[in-house]
N, C-alpha and C positions, 0 to 999 in steps of 0.2 A: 719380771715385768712390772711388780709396785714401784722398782724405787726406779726403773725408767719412766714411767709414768708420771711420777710426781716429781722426779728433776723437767717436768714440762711444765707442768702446772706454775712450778718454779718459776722457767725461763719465761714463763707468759707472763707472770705478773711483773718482774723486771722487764720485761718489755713492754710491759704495757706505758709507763714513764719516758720512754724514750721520744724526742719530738721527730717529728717524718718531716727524712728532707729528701733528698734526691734517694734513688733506689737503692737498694743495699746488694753486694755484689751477687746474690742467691739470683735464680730466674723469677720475675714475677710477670707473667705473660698473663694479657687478658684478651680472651676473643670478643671480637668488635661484630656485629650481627645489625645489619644496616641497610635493610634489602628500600633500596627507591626510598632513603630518607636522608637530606643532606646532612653531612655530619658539623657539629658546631664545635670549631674547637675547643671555648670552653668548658665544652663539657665533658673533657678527657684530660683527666690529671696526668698528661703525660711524664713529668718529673715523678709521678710513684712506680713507673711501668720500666721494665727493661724490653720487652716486646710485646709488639699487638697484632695480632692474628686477625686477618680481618676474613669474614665468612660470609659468602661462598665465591667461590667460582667454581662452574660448570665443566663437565666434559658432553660434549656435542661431537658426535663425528670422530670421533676417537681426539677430537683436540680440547685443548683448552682455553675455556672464552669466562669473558667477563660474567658475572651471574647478572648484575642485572645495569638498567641503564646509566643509572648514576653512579656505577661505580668508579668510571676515570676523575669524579668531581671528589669525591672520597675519598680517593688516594692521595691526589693532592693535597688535600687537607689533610690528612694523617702526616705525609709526608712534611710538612709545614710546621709539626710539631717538634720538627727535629729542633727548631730553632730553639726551643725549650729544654730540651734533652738530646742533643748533638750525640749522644750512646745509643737514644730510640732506634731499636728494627722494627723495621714493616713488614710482614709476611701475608700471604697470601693465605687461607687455604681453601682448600679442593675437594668437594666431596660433601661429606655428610650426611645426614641420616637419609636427606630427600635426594640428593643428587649422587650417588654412590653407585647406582644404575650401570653405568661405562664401566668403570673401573676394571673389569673381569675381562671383558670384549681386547681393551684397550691396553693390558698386560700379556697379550696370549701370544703374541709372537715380538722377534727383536725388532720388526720392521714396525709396527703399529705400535711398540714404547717407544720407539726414534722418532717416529712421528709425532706423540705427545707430546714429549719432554721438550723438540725442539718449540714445538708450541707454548709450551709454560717457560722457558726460556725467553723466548721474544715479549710472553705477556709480563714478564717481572723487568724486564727492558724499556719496555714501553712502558712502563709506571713507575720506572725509577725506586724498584721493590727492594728488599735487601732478603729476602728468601721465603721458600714456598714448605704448606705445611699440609701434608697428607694425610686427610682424612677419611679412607676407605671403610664401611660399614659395612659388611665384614668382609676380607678374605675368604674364600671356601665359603661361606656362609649364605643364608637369604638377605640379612636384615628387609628393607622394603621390599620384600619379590624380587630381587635384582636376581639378575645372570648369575651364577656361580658355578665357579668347576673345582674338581681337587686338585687341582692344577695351580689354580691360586696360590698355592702356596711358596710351591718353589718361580711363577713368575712374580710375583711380587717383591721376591729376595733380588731377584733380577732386574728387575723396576728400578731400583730403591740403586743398585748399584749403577747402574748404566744414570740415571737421573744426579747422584752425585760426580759422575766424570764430567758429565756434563756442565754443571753450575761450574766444577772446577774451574773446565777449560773456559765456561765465557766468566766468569771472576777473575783467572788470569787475563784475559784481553781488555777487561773494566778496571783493577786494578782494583779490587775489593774481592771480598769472600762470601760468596752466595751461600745463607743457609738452608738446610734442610731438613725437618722435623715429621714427626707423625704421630697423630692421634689415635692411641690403641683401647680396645678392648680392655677389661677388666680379668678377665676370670679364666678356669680351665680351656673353654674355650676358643680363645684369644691364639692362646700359648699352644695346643693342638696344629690349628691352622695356618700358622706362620712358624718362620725360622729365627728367631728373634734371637738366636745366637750368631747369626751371620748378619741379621737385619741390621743390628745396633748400630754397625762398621757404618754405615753408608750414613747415621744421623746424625744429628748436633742434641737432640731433646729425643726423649719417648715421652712422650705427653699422657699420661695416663686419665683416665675418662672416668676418672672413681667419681661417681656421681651416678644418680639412676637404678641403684643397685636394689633400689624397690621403689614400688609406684603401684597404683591403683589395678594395676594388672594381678595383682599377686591378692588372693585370697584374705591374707594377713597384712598388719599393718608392718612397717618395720623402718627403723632409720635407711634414707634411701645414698648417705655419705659419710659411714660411720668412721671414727678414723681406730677403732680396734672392734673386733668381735665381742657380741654380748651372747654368752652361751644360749642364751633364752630363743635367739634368732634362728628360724626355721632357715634361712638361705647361706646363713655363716660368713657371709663376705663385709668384708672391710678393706680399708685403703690400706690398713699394715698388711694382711694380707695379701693383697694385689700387690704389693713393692717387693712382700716374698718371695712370692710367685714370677717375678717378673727376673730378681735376681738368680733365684733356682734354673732360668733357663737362660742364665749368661748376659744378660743386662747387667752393665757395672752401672752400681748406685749414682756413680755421680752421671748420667746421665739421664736419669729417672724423673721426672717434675710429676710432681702429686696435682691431681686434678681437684678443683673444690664448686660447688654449686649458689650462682647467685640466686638459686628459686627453691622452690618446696616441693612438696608430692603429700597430699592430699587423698584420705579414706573417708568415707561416709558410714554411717547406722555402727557405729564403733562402738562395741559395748564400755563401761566404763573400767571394769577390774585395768590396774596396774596403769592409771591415767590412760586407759588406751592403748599403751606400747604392747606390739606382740597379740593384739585381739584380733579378732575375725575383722573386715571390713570389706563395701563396696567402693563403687564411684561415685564422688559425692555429687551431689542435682543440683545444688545450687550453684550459681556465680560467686565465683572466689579469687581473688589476685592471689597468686602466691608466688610475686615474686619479693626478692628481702626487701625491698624498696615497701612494697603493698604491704607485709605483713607488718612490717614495724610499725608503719602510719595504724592500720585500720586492722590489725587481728592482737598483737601477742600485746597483753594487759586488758585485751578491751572488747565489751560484747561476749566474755565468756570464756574468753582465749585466755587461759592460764601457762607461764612456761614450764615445762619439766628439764630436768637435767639428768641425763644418763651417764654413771660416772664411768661404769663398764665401758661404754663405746664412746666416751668423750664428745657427748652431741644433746642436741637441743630438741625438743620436740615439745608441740603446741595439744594439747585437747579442750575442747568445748562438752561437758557434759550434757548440759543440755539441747545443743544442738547435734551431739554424739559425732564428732567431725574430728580427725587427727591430723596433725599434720609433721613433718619431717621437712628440716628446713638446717642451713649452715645461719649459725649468729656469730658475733667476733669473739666470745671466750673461744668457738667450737675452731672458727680458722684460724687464732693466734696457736691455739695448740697446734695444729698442724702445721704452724710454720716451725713450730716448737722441733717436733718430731722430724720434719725435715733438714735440720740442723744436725739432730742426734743421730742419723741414719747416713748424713754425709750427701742427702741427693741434690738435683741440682734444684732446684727450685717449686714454685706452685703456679700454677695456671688456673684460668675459673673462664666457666660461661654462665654468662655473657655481661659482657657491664654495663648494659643499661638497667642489670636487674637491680644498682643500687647507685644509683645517680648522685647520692651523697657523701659516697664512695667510706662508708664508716667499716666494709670489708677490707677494703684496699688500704687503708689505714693501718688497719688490724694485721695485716700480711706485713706491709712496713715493716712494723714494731716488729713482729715475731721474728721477722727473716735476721734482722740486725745482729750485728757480732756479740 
């Protein structure tokens, strides 16, 4: 594990010299999160992106509809970036944490997936989309209160398969290849509830969600997008893990994209031993940005905010002594590594939410260089 580790550290700083021009063949997918705000093209490096996922649409009625009003003015504008990057896809997705609700209702027989898909079908038609990207929170599971049954699990294998005949068949009548992707789970979990050796068939990406993996819910403070395990960590998860995990149950790597976080997660009353990492912690009271955009302006150097470096879990983390505040956040040594690692692992790419978290795009940058040959 040392000297794969440090042939990263390696390829980061060779990468780092590299100048960013068009995308490098790896995936680098960024979710677009744009509820009722029109989107301005220049404000998406489209030339760093191989695909944008744009979030959400809804399931209403067992179908699929637009999430919110502006989003046909959206598409177009997305779509308009092509002229910049003529390789740009545009994908949809479906679901998430808040809208995940259907999903179970709307999987449970073949006639109410027929009805779907033929509906998410017509809406990627109607928007001139290049493919739809599944985001169910969770299978079998509650995430929000949502419906769930154990059932879930073998329909969603079902889902996923009947929903790729379909893009086939209207791809062969458009004379283009409709993609199809989905945003999973991280943990044992995940991998319990679905069949993710049968699922893989039906996808182009597993979009892994490594992100979240602690936050203010959790007692202790902890990196919340570590990319290895720090034995010290009471929850033990990381994104090498999660790619273990994902390969152990028949996921081939190369369809695997590591997920990375443009925001933070944030503890309160964090006592000071070990800068904070690994302490007890609440939720913090005060008003905070923590997204990487906010933190870099107005937290890490400044008012208290010292940065730490965790070499064990190759990630960054912020404390304020004084204000006894922690925070867990991705910076670009933490995601060039991970483009690093994604090289050395063979997967297909990295994905992040969401990019208005860094509008100056010094992440995206950072993915650039790492992804590069």
């Amino acid at each position: 594990m040392r000297r794969l580790q440090l042939s990263f550290a390696a390829l980061f700083v060779c990468g780092a010299v590299l100048a960013v021009g068009q995308p490098p063949e790896k995936a680098v997918i960024g979710y677009i999160y744009s509820p009722n705000r029109p989107l301005v093209p220049r404000d998406v490096a489209a030339e760093k992106l191989t695909h944008i996922n744009y979030a959400f649409a809804n399931i209403k009625d067992g179908l699929m509809v637009e999430g919110y009003a502006g989003d046909p003015e959206n598409y177009r504008t997305l779509n308009n970036l092509k002229e910049r990057n003529p390789k740009l896809k545009i994908l949809v997705s479906v679901g998430g944490w808040t809208w995940s609700g259907g999903f179970s209702d709307m999987v449970l027989t073949p006639q109410s997936r027929k009805r779907f898909i033929d509906s998410a079908v017509a809406l990627l038609e109607r928007h001139r989309l290049d493919g739809l990207d599944v985001d169910w929170e969770y299978p079998g599971q509650k995430g929000l209160n949502n419906t769930n049954r154990p059932e879930d699990k073998v329909n969603c294998t079902a889902f996923l398969a009947e929903a790729r005949a379909a893009l086939d068949k209207a791809g062969k009548a458009a004379g283009k290849r409709y993609l199809l992707t989905m945003a999973t789970g991280t943990n044992n979990s995940w991998i319990e509830h679905t069949e993710m050796d049968k699922v893989h068939a039906s996808l182009d990406f597993v979009n892994l969600m490594t992100y979240d993996m602690a936050g203010d819910w959790d007692p202790v403070t902890a990196h919340h997008s570590p990319l290895f395990t720090n034995p010290a960590s009471l929850k033990g998860q990381s994104c090498a893990r999660s790619v273990d995990l994902f390969i152990a149950a028949g996921v081939p790597a190369s369809k695997i994209v590591l997920g990375a976080p443009f925001y933070g997660k944030a503890w309160g009353e964090v006592p000071p031993a070990d800068n904070g990492l690994h302490q007890p912690g609440k939720r913090v009271t005060v008003k905070l940005g923590t997204n990487f955009r906010e933190i870099k302006a107005n937290l890490e150097g400044k008012d208290g905010f010292v940065r730490y470096w965790d070499d064990t879990s190759k990630a960054p983390f912020l404390y304020n002594a004084e204000k006894r505040i922690f925070i867990s956040y991705e910076d670009e040594q933490s995601i060039g590594l991970k483009g690093s690692y994604v090289k050395e692992r063979g997967l297909a790419g990295i994905m992040f939410w969401e990019y208005n978290g860094d509008s100056e795009g010094k992440l995206l940058d950072a993915i650039n260089r790492a992804l590069r040959p």
